[in-house]
KOLLODO-590157 format. One line per field, with one value per residue (C-alpha): residue number from 1; x negated, y, z negated. Coordinates in steps of 0.001 Angstrom, whole numbers, plus 524288, in hexadecimal, padded with zeros to 5 digits. Example, Ala and Ser with C-alpha at 12.3 -4.5 7.8 and 13.67 -1.06 7.14 Angstrom:
REM residues 2
i	1, 2
x	7CFF4, 7CA9A
y	7EE6C, 7FBDC
z	7E188, 7E41C
***
This chain:
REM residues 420
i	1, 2, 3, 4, 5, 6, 7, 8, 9, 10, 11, 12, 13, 14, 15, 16, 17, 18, 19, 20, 21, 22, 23, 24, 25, 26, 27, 28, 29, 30, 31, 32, 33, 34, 35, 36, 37, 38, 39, 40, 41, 42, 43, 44, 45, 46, 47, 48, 49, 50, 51, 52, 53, 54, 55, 56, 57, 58, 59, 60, 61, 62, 63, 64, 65, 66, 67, 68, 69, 70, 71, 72, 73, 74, 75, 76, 77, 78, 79, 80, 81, 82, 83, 84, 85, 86, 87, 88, 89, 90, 91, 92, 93, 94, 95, 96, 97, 98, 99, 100, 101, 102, 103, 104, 105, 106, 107, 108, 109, 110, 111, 112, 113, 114, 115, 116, 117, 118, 119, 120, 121, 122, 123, 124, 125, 126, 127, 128, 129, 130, 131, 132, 133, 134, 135, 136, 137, 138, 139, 140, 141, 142, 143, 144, 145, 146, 147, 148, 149, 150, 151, 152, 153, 154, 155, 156, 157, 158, 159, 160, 161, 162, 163, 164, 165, 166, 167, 168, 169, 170, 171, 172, 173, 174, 175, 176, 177, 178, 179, 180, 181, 182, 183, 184, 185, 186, 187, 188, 189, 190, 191, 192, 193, 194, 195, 196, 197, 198, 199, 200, 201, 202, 203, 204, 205, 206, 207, 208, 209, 210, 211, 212, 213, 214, 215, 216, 217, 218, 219, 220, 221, 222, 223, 224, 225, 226, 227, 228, 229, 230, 231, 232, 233, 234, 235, 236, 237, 238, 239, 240, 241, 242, 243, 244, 245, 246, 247, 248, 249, 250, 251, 252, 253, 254, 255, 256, 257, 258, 259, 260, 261, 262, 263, 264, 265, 266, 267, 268, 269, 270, 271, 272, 273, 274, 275, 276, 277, 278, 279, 280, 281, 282, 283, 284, 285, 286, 287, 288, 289, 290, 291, 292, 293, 294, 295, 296, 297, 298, 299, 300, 301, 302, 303, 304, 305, 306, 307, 308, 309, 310, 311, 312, 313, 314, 315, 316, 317, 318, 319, 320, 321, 322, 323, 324, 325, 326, 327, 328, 329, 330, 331, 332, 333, 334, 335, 336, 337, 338, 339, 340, 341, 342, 343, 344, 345, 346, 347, 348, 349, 350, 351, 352, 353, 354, 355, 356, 357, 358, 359, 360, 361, 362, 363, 364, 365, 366, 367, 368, 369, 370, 371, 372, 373, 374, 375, 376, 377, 378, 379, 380, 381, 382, 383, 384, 385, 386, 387, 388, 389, 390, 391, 392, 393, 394, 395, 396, 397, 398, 399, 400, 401, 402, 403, 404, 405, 406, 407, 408, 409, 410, 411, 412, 413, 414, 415, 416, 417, 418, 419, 420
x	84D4C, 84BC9, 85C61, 85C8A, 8537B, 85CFE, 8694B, 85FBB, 85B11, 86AEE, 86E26, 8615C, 86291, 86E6F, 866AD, 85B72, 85F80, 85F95, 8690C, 862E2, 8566B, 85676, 84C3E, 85368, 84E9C, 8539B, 84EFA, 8500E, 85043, 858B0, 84E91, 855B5, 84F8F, 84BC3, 843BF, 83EAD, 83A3F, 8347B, 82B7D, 825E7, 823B4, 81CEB, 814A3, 81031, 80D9F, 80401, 7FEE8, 7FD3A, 7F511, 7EC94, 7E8EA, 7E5B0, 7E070, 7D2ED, 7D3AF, 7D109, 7C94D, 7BD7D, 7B612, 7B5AA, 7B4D2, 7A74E, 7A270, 7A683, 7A02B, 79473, 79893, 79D13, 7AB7A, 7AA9F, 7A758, 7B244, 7BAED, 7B876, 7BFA1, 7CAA7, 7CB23, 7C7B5, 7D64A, 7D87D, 7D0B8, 7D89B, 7E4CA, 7E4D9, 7E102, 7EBEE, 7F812, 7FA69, 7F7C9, 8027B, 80C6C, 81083, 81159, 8198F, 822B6, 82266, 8238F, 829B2, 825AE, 826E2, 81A87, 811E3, 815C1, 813F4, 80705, 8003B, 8048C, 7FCB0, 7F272, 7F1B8, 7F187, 7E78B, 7DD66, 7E02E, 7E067, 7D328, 7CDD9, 7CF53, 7C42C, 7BA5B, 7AE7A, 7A83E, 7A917, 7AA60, 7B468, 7BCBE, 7BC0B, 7C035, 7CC6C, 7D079, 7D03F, 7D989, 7E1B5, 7E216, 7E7C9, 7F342, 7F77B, 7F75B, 80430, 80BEE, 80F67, 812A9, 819DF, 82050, 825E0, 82917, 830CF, 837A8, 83A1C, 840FA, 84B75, 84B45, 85023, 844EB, 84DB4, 84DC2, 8404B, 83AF4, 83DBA, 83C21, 82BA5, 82AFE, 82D40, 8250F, 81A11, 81E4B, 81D03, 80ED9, 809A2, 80F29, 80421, 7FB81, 802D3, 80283, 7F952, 7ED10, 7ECB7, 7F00C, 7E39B, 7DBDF, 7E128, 7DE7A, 7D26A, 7CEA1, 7D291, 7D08C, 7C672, 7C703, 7CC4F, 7D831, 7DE8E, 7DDC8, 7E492, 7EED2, 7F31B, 7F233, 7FAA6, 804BE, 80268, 806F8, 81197, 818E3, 8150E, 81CB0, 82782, 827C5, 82573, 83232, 83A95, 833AA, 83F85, 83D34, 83DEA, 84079, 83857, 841DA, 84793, 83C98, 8300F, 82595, 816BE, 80C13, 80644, 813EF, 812E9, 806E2, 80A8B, 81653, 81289, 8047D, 80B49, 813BD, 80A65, 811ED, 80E7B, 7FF93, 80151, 80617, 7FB97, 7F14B, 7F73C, 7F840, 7EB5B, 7E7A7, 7F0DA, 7EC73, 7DE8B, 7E0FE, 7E995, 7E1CA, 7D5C8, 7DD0E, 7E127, 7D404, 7CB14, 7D334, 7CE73, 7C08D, 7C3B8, 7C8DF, 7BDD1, 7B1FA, 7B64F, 7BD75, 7B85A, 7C64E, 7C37F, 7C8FD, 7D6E0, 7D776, 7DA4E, 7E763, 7F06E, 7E969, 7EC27, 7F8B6, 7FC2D, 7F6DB, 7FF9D, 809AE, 808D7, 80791, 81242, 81B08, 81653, 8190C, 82621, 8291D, 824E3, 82E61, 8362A, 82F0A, 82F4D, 83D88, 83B4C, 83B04, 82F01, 82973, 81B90, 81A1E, 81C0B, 814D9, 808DD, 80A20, 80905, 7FCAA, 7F576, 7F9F4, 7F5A2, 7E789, 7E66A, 7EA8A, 7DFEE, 7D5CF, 7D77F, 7D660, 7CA99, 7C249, 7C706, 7C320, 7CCE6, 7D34F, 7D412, 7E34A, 7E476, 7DDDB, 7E522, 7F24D, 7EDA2, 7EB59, 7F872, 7FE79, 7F4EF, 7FAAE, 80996, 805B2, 7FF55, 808D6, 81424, 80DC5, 80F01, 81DE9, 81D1D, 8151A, 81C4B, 826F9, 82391, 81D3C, 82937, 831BA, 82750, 8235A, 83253, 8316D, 82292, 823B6, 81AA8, 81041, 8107C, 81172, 805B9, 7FD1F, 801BA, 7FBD9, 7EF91, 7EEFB, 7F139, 7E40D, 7DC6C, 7DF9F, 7DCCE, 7CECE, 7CF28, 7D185, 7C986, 7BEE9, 7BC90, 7BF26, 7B458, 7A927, 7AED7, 7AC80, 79FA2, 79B7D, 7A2E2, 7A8F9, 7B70F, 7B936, 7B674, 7C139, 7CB62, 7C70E, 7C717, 7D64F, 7DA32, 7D3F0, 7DCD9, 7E935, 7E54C, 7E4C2, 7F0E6, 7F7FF, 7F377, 7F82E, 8058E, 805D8, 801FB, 80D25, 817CB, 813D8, 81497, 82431, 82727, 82CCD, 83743, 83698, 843C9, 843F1, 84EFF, 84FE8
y	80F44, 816A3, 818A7, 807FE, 80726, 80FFD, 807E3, 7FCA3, 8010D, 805B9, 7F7B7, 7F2C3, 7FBDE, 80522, 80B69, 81245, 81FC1, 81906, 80CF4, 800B5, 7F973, 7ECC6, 7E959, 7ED90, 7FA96, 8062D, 812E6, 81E6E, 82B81, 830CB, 82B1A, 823EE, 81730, 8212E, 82A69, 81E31, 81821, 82526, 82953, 81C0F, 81CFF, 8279B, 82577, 81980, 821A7, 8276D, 81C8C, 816A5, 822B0, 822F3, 8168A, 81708, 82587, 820C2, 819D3, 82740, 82DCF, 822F1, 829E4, 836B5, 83287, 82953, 83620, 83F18, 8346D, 830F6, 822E6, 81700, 8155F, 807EB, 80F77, 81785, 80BF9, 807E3, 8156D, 8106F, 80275, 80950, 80D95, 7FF0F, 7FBB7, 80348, 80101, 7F31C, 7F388, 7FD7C, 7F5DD, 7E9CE, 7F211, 7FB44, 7F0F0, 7EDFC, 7FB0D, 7FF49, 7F39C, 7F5E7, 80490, 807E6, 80D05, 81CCF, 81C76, 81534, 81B60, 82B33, 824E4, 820D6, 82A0F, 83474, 82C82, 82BA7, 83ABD, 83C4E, 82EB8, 83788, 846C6, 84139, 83CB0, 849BC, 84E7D, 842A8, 84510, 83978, 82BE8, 82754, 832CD, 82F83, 820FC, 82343, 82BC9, 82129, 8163A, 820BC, 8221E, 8130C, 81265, 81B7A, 815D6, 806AE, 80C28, 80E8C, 803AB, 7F973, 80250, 807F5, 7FAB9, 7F609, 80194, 7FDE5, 7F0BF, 7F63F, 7FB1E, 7F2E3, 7E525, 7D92E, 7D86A, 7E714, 7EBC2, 7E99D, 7F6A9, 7FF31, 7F7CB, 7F97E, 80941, 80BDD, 8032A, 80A6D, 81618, 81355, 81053, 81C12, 82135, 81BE5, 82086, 830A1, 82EBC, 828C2, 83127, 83C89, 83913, 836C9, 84459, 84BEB, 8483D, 84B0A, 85963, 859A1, 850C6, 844FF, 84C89, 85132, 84495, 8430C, 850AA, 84F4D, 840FA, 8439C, 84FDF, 847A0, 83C30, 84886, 84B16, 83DFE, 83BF7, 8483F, 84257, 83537, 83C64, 8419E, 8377E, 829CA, 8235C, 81FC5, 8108A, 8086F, 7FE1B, 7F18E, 7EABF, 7DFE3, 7E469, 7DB07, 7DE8C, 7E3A2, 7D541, 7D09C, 7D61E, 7D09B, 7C35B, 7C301, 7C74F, 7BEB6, 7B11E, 7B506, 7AE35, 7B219, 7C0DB, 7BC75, 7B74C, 7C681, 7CD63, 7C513, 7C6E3, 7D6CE, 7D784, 7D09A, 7D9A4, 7E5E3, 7E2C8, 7E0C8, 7EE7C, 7F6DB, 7F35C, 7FA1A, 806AB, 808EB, 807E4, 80C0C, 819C8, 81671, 80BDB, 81749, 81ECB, 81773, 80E83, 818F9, 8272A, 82B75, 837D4, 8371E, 83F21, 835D7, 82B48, 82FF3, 82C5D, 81EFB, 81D9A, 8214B, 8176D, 80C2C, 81133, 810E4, 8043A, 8000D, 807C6, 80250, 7F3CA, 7F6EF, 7F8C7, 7EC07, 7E64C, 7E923, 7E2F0, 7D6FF, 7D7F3, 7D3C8, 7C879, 7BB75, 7B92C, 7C35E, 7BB9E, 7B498, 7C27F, 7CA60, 7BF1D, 7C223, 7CFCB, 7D027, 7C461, 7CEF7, 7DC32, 7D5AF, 7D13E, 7E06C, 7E720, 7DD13, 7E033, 7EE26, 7EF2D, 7E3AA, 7E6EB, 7F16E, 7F94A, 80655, 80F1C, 80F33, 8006A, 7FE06, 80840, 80141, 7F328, 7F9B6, 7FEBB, 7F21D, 7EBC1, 7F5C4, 7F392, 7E30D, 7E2F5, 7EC03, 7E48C, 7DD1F, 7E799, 7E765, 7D982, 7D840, 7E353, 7DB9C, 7CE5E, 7D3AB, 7DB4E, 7CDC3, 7C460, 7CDCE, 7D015, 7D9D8, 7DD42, 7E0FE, 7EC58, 7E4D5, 7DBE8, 7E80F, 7ED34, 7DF12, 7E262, 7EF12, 7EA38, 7E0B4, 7EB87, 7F29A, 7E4CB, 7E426, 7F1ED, 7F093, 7E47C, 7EE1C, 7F8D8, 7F516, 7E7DC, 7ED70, 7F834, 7ED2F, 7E441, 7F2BF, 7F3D2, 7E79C, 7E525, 7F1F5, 7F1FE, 7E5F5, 7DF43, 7E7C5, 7E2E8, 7D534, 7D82A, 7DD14, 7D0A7, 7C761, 7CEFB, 7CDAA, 7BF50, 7BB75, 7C5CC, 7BBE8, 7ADF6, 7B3F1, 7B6C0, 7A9A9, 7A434, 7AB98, 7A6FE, 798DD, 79A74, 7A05A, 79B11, 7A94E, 7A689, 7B127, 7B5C8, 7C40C, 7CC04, 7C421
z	81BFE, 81029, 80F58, 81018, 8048E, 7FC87, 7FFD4, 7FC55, 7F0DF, 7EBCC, 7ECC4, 7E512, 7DC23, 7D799, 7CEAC, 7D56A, 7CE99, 7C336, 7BF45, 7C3DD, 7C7DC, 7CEA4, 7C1D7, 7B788, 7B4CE, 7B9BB, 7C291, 7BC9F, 7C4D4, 7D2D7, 7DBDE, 7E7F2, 7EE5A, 7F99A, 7F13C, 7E9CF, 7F546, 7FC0B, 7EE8A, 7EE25, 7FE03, 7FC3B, 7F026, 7F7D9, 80350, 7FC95, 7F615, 803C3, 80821, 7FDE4, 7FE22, 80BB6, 80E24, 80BAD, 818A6, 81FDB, 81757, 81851, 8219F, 81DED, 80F25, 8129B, 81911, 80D28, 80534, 80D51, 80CA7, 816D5, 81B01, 8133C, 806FC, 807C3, 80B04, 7FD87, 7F971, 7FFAC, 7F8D4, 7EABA, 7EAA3, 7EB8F, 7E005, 7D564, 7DC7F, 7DB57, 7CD32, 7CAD4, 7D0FD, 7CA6F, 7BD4C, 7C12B, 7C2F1, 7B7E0, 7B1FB, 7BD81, 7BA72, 7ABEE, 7AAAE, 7B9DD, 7C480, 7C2A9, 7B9EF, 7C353, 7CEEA, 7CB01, 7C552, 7D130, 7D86B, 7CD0B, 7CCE1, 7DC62, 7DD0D, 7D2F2, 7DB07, 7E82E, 7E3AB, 7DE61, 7E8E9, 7EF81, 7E501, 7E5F8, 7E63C, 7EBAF, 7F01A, 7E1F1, 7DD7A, 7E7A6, 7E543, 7D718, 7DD62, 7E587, 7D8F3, 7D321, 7DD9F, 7DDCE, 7D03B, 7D50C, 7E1BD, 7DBF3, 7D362, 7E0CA, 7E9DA, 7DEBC, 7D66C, 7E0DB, 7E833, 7DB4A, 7D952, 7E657, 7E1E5, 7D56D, 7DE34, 7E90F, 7EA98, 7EFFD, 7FD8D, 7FF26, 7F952, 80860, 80D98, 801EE, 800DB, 80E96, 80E50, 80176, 80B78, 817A8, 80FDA, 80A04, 81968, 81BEF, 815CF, 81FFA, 82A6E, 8254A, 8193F, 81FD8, 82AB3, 822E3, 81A74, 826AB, 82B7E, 81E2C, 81EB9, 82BBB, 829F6, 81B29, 81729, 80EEE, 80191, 80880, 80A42, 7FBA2, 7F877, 80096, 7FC4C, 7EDFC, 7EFD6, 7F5FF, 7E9CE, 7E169, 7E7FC, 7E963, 7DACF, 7D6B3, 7DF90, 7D9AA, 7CB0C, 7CDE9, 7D605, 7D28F, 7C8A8, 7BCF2, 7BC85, 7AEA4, 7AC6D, 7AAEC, 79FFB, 7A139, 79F6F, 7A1B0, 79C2B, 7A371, 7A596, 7A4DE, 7B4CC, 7B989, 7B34C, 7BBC3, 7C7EE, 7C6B1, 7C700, 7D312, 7DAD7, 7EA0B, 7E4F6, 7E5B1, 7F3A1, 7F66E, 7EF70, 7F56E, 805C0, 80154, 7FE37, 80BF1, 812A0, 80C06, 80F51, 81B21, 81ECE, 814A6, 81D22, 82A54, 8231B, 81C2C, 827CC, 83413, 8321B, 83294, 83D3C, 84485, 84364, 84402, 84F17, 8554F, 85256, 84C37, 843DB, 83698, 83B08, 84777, 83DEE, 83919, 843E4, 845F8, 836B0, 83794, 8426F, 838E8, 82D78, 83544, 839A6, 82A75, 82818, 830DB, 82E0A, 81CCE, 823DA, 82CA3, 82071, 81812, 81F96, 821C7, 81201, 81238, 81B5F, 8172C, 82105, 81D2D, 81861, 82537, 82C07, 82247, 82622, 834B9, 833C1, 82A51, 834BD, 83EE9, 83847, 83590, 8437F, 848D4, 84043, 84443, 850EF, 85060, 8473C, 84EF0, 85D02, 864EB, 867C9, 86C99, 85F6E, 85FD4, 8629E, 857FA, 84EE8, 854E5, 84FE3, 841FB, 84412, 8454C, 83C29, 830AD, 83633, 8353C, 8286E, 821D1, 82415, 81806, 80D71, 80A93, 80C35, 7FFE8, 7F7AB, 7F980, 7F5D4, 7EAA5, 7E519, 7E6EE, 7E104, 7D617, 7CD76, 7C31A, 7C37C, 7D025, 7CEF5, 7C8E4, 7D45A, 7DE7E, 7D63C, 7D92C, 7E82B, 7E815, 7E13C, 7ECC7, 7F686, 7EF85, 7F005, 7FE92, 7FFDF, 7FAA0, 80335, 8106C, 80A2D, 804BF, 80A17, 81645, 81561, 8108A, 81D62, 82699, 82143, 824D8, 83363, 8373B, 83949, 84044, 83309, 82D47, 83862, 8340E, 824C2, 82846, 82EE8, 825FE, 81ACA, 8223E, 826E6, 816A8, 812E9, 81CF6, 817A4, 80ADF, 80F19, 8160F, 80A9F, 801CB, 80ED7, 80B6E, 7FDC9, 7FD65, 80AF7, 80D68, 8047D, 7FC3F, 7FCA4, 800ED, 7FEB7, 7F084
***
């Protein structure tokens, strides 16, 4: 897969060691479209894991704390909070002054937000660690599909989105359960260590091999961006279904390690293979949808899969069932919902033009809104009716994500010409 997106990327762009870029400006450096594609994989692998490694940790960090599970959820959704703030700022200074700067910068600032949290010293310390961390890891996923769409063409930006997604579920498949398994043998400040040390490492990787990209002839001004992207009204449609769909998927992977072991009696380490099942059913869906992401149905059957992924995680937070039926359905729930993701990355890249970054940075500021949506929302709807409220929270999210897309379907009658 990886050798197609090099022949891919040769034709789109001759100059990916340095001669040509589809926008006008040029790369500068001896960095193939393999190694491109593999140091934004796994920058967003991380990014992925940290954002989701509080998922495990709830339990033993309520008991370190002396707090409730639903007060600890709220750790989780505070990454969300300085994320989305961070994103749509970071835009336009990736468009205007490339993508090299923002990228190494999260990725510092990431380290800094997690090797932190290794030293809190209470509920509040760590709190302030994970707004930090925030900050970081909203300068990844826009900047780095934007860089993809530098070198990529719209028909051919499918696969390349789908891998750098792939890639950053992948981090549910061996990160969660690694953090799960860290801290059953390590306690909750291990997990910390051990991801930031990585975040150093693929930072002095990309410090070295991330090219140097020129910012092109036409420069537009900061506001210049936002302008632009805000009157692309078909854009809005997108934000609004992603934050639906995040909601709705953010609330499985947050609260299937306590669903394991309340309802169940899972220790914490038990939880890692279950985990890993789900990621790789999300994996494998971020997959199958970048392909539907070159279809021209690809809203009607990016609407299907979100009315069936609700429906699957309904059933297996409501119903009782066998521990590992129930694990399955969230299996296929993450595979159904996740089919989404590329979906979205894509139609923002073709409806946004030349401030495509500052659009990818409003996407990732709705993934955060959904993700306080699954998070937090979802903790205040387990206090109050256990989690068969959550399985109902999740399918009311991906009921609405769908209507959206509907909506969007009706609105360009699936005409928007992929592959243009």
């Amino acid at each position: 897969m990886i050798e197609g997106i090099d022949a891919i990327a040769a034709r789109a762009t001759p100059g990916l060691h340095g001669t040509h870029d589809p926008l006008g400006g040029s790369v500068v450096g001896g960095t193939s479209p393999q190694g491109l594609v593999a140091l934004l994989s796994a920058a967003l692998f991380l990014v992925r894991t940290v954002f989701m490694m509080m998922g495990p940790l709830l339990v033993v960090l309520a008991e370190a704390f002396d707090t409730s599970v639903s007060a600890t959820g709220q750790l989780a959704a505070a990454i969300g909070i300085s994320w989305g703030i961070t994103a749509p700022l970071v835009g336009p200074v990736s468009d205007i002054y490339g993508r090299r700067r923002v990228g190494l910068s999260g990725l510092a600032l990431m380290a800094a937000g997690i090797l932190g949290s290794a030293l809190a010293w209470d509920y509040w310390g760590l709190l302030i660690c994970r707004l930090v961390t925030g900050v970081g890891a909203a300068m990844i996923p826009p900047n780095s599909v934007a860089t993809v769409a530098d070198h990529f063409p719209p028909s051919q930006r499918g696969t390349p989105i789908s891998i750098l997604i792939s890639a950053s579920f992948f981090g549910v498949v061996i990160g969660t359960p690694l953090i799960a398994f860290l801290a059953d043998i390590g306690g909750w400040r291990l997990p910390f260590n051990v991801v930031g040390a990585l975040l150093l490492v693929v930072l002095g990787l990309q410090w070295y091999w991330f090219p140097q990209h020129l910012p092109t002839t036409q420069a537009f001004s900061f506001l210049t961006h936002f302008n632009r992207v805000g009157r692309i009204t078909n854009l809005w449609y997108v934000l609004v279904a992603n934050v639906f769909y995040q909601t709705a998927a953010l609330g499985i992977f947050v609260y299937l390690a306590a669903f394991l072991i309340r309802k169940y009696g899972m220790t914490q380490g038990e939880t890692a293979i279950p985990l890993a099942v789900v990621g790789l059913g999300a994996m494998l869906g971020s997959l199958l949808g970048g392909y539907v992401a070159g279809q021209r149905q690809r809203l009607t059957l990016s609407a299907l899969a979100l009315l069936l992924g609700g429906g699957s995680v309904f059933v297996a937070l409501t119903v009782s069932l066998s521990s590992w039926v129930a694990i399955l359905l969230c299996c296929v729930s993450a595979l159904l919902l996740t089919v989404f993701e590329p979906v979205t990355w894509a139609l923002t890249s073709e409806f946004s033009g030349e401030s495509r970054a500052t659009a990818n940075g409003l996407l990732a500021t709705s993934n955060q809104l959904g993700f306080i949506g699954g998070a937090s929302a979802g903790g205040i709807v387990l206090a109050f009716g256990g989690f068969p409220f959550v399985g109902l929270f999740c399918l009311g999210a991906a009921i609405a994500a769908a209507i959206v897309v509907t909506g969007l379907k009706r609105r360009t009658r699936e005409a928007v010409a992929v592959g243009n």
